[in-house]
C-alpha positions in Angstrom: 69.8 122.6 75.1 70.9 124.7 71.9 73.8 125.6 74.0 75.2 122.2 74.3 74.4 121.3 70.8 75.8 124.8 69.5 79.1 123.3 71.8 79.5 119.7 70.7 78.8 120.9 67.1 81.6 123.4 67.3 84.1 120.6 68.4 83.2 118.4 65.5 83.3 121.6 63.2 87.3 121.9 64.7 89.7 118.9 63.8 92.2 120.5 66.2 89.3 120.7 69.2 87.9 116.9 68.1 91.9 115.5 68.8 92.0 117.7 72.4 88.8 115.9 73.1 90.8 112.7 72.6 94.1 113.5 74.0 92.5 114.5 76.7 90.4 111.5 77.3 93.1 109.6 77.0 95.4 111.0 79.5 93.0 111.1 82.3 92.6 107.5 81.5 96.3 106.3 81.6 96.4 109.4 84.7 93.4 107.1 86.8 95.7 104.0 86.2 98.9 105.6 87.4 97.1 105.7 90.7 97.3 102.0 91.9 101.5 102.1 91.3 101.5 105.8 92.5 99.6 104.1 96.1 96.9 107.2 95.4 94.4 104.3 95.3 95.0 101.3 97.1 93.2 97.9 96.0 91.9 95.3 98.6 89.6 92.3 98.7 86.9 93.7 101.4 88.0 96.8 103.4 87.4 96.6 107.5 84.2 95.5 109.1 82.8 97.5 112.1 81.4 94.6 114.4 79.8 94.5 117.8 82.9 92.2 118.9 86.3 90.8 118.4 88.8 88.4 119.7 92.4 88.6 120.9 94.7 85.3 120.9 97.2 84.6 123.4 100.3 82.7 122.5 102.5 82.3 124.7 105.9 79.7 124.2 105.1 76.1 124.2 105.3 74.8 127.0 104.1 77.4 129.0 102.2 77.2 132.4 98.5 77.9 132.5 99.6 80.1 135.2 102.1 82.1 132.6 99.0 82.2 130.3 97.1 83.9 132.4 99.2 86.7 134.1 99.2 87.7 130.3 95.5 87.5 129.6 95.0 89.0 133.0 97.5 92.3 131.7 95.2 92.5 128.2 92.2 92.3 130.5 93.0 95.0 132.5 94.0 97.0 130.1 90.6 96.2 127.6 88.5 97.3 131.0 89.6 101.2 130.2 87.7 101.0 127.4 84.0 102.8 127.2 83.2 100.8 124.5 84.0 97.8 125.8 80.8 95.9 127.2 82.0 92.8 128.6 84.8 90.4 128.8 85.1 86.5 128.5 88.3 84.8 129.2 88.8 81.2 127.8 92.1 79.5 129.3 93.9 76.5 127.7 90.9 76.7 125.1 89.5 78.4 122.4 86.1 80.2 122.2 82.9 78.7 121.3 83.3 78.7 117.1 82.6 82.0 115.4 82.4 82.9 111.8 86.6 84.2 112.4 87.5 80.9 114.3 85.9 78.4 112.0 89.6 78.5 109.9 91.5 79.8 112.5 91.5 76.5 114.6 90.2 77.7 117.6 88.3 74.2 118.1 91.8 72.4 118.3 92.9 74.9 120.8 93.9 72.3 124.2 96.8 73.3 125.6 98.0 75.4 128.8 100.0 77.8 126.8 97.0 79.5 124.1 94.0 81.5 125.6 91.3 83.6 124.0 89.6 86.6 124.9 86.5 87.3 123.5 85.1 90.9 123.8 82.0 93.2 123.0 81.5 96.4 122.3 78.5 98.8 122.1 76.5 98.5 119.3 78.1 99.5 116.0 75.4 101.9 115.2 76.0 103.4 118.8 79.5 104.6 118.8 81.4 106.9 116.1 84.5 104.6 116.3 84.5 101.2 114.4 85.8 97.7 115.7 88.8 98.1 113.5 90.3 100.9 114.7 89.7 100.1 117.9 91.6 97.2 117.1 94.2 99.2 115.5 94.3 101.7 118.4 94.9 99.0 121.0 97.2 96.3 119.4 100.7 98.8 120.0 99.5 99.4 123.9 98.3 95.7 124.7 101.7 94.4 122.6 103.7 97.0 124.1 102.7 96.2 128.2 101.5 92.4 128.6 103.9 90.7 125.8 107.0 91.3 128.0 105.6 89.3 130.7 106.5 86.4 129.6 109.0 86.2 126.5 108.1 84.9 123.4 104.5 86.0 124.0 102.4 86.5 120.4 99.1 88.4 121.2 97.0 88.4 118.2 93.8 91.0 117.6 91.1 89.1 115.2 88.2 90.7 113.9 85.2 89.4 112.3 85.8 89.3 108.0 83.7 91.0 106.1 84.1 88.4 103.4 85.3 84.6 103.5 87.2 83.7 106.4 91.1 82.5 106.1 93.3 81.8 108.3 95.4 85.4 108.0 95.3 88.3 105.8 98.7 87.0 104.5 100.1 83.1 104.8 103.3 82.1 103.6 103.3 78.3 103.2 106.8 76.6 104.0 106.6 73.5 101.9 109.6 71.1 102.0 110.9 67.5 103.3 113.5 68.3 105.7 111.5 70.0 109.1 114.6 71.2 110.5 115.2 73.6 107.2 111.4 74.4 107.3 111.4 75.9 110.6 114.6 77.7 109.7 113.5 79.3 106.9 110.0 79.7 108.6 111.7 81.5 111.4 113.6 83.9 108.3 110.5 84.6 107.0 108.2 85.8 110.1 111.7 87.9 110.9 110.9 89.4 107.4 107.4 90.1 108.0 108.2 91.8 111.3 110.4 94.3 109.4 107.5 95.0 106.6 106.0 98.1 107.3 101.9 97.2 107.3 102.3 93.4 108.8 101.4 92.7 112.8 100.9 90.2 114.6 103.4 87.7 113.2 103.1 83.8 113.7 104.8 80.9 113.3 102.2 78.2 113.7 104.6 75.6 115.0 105.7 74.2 118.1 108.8 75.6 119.8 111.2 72.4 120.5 112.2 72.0 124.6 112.8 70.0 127.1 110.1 68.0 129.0 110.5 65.3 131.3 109.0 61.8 130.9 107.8 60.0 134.3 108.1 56.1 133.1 107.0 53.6 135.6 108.9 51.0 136.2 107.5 47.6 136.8 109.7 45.6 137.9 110.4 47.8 141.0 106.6 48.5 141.7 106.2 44.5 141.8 108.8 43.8 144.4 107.2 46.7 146.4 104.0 45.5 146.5 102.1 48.2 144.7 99.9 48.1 141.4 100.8 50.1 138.5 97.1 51.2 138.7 98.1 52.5 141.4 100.8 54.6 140.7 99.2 56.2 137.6 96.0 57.5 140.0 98.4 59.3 142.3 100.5 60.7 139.6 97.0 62.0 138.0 95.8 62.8 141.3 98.6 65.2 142.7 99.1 66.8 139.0 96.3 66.6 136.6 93.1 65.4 139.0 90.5 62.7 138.5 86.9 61.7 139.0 86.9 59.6 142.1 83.6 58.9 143.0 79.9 59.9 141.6 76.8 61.9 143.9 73.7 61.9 142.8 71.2 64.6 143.2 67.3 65.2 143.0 67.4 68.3 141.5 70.2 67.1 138.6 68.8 64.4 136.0 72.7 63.3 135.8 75.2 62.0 138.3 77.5 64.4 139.8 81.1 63.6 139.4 83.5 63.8 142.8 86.8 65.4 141.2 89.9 65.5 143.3 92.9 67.2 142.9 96.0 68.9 144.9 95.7 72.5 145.1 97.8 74.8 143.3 100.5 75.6 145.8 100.5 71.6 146.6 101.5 70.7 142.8 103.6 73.5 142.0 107.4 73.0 141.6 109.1 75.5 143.0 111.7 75.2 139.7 112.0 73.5 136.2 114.9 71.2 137.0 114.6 67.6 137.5 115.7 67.8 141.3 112.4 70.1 142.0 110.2 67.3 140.3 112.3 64.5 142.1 111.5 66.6 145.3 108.1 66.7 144.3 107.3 62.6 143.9 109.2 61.8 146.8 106.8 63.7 149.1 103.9 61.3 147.4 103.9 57.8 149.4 101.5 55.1 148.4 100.7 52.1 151.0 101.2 48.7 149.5 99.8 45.8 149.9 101.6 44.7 153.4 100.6 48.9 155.0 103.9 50.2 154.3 104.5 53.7 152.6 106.1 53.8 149.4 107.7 57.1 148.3 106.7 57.9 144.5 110.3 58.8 143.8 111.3 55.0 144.4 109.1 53.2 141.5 109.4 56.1 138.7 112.2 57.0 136.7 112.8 60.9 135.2 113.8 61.2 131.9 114.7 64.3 130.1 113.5 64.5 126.6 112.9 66.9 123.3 109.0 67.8 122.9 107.7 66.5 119.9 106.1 69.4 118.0 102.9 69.3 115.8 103.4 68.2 112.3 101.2 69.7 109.7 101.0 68.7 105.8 99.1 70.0 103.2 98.7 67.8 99.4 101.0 65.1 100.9 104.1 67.5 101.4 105.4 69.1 105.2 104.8 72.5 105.9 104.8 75.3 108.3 102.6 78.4 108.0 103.7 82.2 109.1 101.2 84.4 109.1 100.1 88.0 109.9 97.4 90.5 109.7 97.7 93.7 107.6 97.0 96.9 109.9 94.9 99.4 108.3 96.5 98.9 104.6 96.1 96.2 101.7 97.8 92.8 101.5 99.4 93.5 98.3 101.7 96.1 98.4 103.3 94.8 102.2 103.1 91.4 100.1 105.3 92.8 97.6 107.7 94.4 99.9 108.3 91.3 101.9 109.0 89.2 98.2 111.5 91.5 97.6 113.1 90.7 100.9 113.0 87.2 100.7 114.3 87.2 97.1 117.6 89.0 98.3 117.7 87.2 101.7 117.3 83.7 100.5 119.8 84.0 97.7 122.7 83.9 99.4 122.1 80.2 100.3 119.5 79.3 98.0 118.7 79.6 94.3 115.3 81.2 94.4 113.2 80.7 91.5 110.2 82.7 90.3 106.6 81.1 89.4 105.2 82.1 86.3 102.2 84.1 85.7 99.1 81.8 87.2 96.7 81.7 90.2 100.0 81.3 92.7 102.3 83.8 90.4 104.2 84.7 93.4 105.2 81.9 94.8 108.9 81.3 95.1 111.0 77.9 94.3 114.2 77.6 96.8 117.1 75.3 96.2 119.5 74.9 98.3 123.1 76.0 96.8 124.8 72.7 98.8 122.6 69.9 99.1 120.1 70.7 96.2 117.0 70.0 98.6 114.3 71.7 97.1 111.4 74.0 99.5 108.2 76.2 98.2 107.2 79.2 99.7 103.4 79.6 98.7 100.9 82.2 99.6 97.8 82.1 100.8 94.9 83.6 103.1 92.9 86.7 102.3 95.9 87.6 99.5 95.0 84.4 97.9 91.4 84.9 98.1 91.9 88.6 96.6 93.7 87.3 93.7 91.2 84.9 93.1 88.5 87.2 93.5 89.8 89.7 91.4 90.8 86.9 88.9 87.3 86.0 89.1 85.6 88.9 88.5 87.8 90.2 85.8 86.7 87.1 83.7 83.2 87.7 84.0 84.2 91.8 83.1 85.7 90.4 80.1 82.4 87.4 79.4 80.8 91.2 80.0 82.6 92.7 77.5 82.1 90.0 74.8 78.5 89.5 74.6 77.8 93.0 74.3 80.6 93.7 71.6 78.5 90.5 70.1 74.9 91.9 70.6 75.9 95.0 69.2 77.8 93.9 65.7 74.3 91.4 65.7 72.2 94.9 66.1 74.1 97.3 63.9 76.0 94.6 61.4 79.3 97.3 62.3 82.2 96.9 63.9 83.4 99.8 64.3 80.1 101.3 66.1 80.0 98.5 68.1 83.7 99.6 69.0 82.8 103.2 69.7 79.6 101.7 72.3 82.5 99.4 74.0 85.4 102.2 74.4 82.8 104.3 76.2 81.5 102.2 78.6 85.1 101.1 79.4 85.7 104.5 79.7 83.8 104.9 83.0 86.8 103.4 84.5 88.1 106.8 84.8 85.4 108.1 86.9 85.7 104.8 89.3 89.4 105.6 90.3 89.0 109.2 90.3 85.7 108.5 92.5 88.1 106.0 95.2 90.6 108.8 95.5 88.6 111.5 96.5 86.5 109.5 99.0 90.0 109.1 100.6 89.2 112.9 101.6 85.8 112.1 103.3 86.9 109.2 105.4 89.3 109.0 108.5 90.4 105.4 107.3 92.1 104.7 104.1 89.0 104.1 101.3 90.1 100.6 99.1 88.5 100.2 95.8 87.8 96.4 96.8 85.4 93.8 94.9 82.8 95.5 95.4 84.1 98.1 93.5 84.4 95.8 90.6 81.2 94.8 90.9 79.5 98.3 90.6 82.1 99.0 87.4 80.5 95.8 85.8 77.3 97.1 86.6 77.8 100.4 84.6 79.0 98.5 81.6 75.3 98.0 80.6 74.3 101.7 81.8 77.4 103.5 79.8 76.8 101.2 76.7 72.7 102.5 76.7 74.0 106.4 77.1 75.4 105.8 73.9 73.2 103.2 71.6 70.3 106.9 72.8 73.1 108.8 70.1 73.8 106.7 68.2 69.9 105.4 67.1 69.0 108.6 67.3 71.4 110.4 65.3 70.8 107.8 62.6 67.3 108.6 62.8 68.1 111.9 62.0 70.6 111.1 59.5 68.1 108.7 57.6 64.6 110.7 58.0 65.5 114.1 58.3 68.3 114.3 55.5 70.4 116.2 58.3 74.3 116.1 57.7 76.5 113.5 60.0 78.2 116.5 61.9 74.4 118.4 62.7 72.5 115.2 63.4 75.1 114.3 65.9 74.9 117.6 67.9 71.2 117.8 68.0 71.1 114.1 69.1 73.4 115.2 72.1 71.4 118.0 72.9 67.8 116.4 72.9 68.8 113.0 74.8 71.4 114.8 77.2 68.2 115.2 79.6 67.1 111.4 79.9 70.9 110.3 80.3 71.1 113.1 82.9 68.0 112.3 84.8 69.2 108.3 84.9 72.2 109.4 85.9 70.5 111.3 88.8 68.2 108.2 89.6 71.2 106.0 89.8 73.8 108.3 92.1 71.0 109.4 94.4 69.8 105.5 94.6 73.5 104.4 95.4 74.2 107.4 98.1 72.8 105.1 100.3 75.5 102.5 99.7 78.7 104.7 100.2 78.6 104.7 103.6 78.3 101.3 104.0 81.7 99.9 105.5 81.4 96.6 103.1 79.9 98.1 100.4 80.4 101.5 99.8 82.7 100.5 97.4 79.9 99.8 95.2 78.1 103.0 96.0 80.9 105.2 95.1 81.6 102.9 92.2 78.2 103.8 90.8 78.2 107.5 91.1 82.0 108.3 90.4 81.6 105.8 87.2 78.2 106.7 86.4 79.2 111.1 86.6 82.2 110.0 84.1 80.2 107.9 81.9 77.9 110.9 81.5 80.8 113.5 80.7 82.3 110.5 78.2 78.7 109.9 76.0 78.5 113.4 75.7 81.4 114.8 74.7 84.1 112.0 73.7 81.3 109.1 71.9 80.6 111.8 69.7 83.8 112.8 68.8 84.6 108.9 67.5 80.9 109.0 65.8 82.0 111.6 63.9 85.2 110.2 63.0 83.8 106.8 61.8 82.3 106.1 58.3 80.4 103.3 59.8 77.9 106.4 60.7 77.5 107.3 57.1 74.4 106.0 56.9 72.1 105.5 53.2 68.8 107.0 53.4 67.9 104.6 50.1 69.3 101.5 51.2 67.4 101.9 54.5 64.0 102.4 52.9 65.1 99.0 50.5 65.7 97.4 53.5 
């Protein structure tokens, strides 16, 4: 090692080589952070999850028949059945599929109605096949989209894959709070146009009912009376020819349970043959009922058809209306498509609103809109994974900071200095460097884009404590030398790098060989490569830029007579 110490003591013999050391240090510092504007590194809360399954939702308009449903889940089932990977295939009309960890928010539970389906699907086993869920996923979202949506028009086919952290309802929500539902839906409709036109968003939703005509069947009494029926009546047949109905119960020795008798017109029998209210007047005046005195009664005579609006769902959230638009992020962050569409909405919403920002908090990018003629006031809010992210990261930068605190505490406790305890923090922080640096060139090893995500965070905290012991070794023992030996500040330092450079090597070795085996986790390889980028830089920085700042400081002047005193 009297090379190293012959090196480090020829920068600290150099005032011009000691500031290079510094400059230097310092631009690959503010260099790592230019990467996150520069997109070189891109942030996320949990990058994709290769799973043994995933889902696909089928939306078509409200209002839809179960028969429209299906002729597109038929087209994504045909298509799904190319696939080698793909193991099996279960198709859940008018419902939603048996709660998973992604449906649990998702509200595939409330799921009732002849216009939504869900397909659930499974693949080989993860380990099994080089390609992972999620880019199968992305592979086969633009052909499913591009073949089964035109069936039917309006069509929203969603691909949803199992998180890898805390479920939400989206990657990215916009909530559309405000009083008047006719403006909600308006803007809500301006806003999923947005997101369609934001490079990185698919599968766009508004997750609202579309407004259209139905028609009511209302009984009238008064004419069922003086025909001799029941009203009873007339509401088994209408249930009868159209929805179906127990009738009648079997028993059976081999079931513990009766059997119900269900009875229902078959498909060709029910269907109308058109939407219009002549096909469905056509319709109940083939349906006779015998009254009491055994004469038939055409259906047609004792119900009235009235043509009506739908009423859609109404959702609130904290006692105000709203309307969420969501959509999934493909392959890339929520933030920076999150920031694209803002933009958007800032300039698009300003010509007939005055849009507001919201300060810095948890929901800094919320927007405030107030409309230029009537004054009504609307909040668009973010939520979903972004929310989650922010909080995360919010989170975790706290306790970075806590971090940070009690060891700048603990060490002005220990050496009664300031400024060393200074010189311990600035390294450690320094390590920073060497987490970026480590993100961007794992970019180069992966076919998918490599996020530093919270993970990432997590394993930077972690080196805090290994960064800050790399430098108390030169710093105790360079005082040691300092005090016992009689060896000059400049000397003592060098020949403390050069004799503890081996243990800070050999841990360093100990800790990147013990997180290889995280890196190529999908979930946590962010901490892996977290660990061994970080812990490489907080070598290169104990060794070569703490001494520097030792060297600079009188703090390390230390009193061989004071010491003995004490």
């Amino acid at each position: 090692m009297k090379g190293l110490e012959k090196f480090i003591y020829g920068i600290l013999s150099d005032k011009k080589k000691k500031f290079l050391v510094i400059i230097l240090t310092a631009v690959a510092f503010f260099a790592s952070l230019l990467m996150f504007p520069t997109k070189m590194v891109l942030a996320k809360m949990l990058p994709g999850k290769s799973d043994n399954t995933f889902s696909i939702y089928v939306d078509t308009p409200t209002g839809s028949s179960i028969e429209q449903t299906n002729k597109v889940s038929q087209c994504v089932i045909d298509i799904l059945k190319k696939e080698k990977e793909v193991m099996n295939i279960e198709l859940f009309l008018a419902q939603g599929i048996p709660l998973d960890y992604a449906g649990l928010v998702k509200g595939s539970s409330m799921k009732n109605t002849e216009n939504v389906s869900e397909i659930s699907v499974n693949l080989t086993d993860k380990h099994e096949r080089k390609e992972p869920s999620f880019l199968i996923t992305h592979r086969l979202r633009p052909v499913v989209k591009k073949a089964c949506t035109p069936l039917v028009k309006g069509t929203i086919i969603q691909f949803v894959e199992q998180p890898a952290g805390p479920p939400t309802l989206a990657s990215i929500v916009l909530e559309v709070h405000g009083d008047n539902l006719k403006k909600i839906r308006k803007i809500s409709t301006k806003v999923a146009n947005i997101f369609n036109k934001t490079d990185g968003l698919v599968d766009v939703d508004v997750m609202a009912d579309d407004i259209f005509d139905k028609y009511e069947l209302i009984v009238d009494k008064d004419k069922i009376a003086k025909s001799g029926l029941s009203v009873k009546q007339v509401n088994n047949i209408l249930y009868l020819a159209f929805e179906g109905m127990v009738i009648a119960h079997k028993n059976s020795k081999n079931m513990p349970d009766q059997l119900d008798m269900f009875l229902v017109l078959d498909k060709n029998t029910k269907r109308l043959n058109s939407s219009n209210k002549e096909a469905l007047e056509n319709k109940l005046s083939q349906l006779n009922l015998m009254n009491q005195r055994g004469m038939m009664v055409a259906l047609s005579e004792v119900v009235t058809i009235h043509k009506v609006k739908s009423n859609p769902m109404i959702m609130h959230k904290d006692l105000s209306r709203m309307v969420n638009v969501t959509a999934e992020t493909d392959m890339v962050s929520q933030v920076y498509p999150l920031l694209d569409a803002r933009d958007m909405m800032i300039k698009e919403f300003s010509k007939d609103y005055k849009v507001k920002k919201a300060g810095f908090s948890t929901y800094m990018f919320d927007l405030y809109l107030t409309d230029k003629k009537t004054g009504e006031k609307f909040l668009l809010r973010w939520d979903g994974e972004m929310k989650v992210t922010l909080d995360t990261f919010r989170d975790l930068g706290g306790a970075f900071i806590a971090a940070l605190i009690l060891i700048f505490l603990l060490l002005v406790i220990y050496y009664k200095s300031f400024a060393i305890s200074g010189i311990i923090l600035l390294g450690s922080f320094l390590s920073l460097i060497g987490v970026i640096v480590g993100h961007w060139v794992a970019n180069f090893f992966t076919s998918e884009t490599f996020f530093l995500t919270a993970t990432s965070l997590i394993g930077f905290i972690a080196l805090m404590g290994i960064s800050s012991r790399n430098s108390l070794l030169l710093i105790d023992f360079a005082k040691s030398l300092m005090i016992h030996e009689n060896m000059e500040k400049k000397e003592a330092i060098a020949v403390a790098v050069a004799t503890r450079a081996k243990p800070i090597a050999l841990t360093a070795v100990a800790i990147i060989l013990g997180s290889a085996l995280l890196a190529s986790d999908p979930v946590f390889g962010g901490l892996g490569v977290a660990l061994i980028s970080g812990t490489v830089a907080a070598v290169f920085v104990s060794l070569i830029f703490v001494p520097v700042l030792m060297h600079n400081t009188k703090a390390m002047d230390f009193d061989k007579t004071i010491d003995d005193k004490q």
